[in-house]
N, C-alpha and C positions, 0 to 999 in steps of 0.2 A: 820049782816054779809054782808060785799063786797065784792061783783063779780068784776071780773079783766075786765077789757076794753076788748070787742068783746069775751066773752064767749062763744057766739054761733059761734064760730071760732076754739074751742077747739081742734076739731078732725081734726086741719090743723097740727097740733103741733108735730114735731118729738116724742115726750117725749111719748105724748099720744097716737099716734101711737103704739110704741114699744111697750108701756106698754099693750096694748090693744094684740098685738102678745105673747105677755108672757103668757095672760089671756088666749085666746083661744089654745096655747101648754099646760097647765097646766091643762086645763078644757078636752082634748083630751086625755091625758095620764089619768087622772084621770076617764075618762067614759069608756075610749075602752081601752079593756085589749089587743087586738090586734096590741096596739101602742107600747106598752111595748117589743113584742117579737122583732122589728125591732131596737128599740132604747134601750141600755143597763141604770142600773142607774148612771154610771159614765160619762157619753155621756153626759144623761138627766140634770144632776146636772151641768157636766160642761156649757149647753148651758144656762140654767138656771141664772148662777151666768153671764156669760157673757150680758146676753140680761140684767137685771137687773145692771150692772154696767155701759151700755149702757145709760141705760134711765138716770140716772144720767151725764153722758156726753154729749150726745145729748140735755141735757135740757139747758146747758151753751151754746151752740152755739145759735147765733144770725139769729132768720128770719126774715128778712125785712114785708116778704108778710103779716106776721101778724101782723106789726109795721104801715102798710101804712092804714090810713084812708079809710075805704071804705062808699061811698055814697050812 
């Protein structure tokens, strides 16, 4: 298997980003029932499908900063 050029750059990445904030709302809802009383599940599911269509979108746009050679 091949790693894509500058992997240890990963976490610069919109995509991975987001997707890394989905991770830890999901992991929050999931542990503290206390998140649930503030956030309903139609809320939850709408921000859900949003941040998840996100990463998808955000994955198309172009960043230079992880295109430029670094030394």
């Amino acid at each position: 298997m091949n790693l894509i050029p500058q992997w240890t750059q990963l976490w610069k990445m919109y995509s991975v980003q987001l997707a890394a904030l989905l991770t830890l709302l999901n992991t929050a809802a999931y542990f503290w029932p206390g998140f649930q009383v503030f956030v309903g599940p139609e809320l939850f599911a709408a921000v859900n499908s949003l941040l998840a269509a996100g990463i998808a979108v955000v994955r198309a746009i172009q960043q230079p900063a992880l295109t430029t050679p670094t030394a």
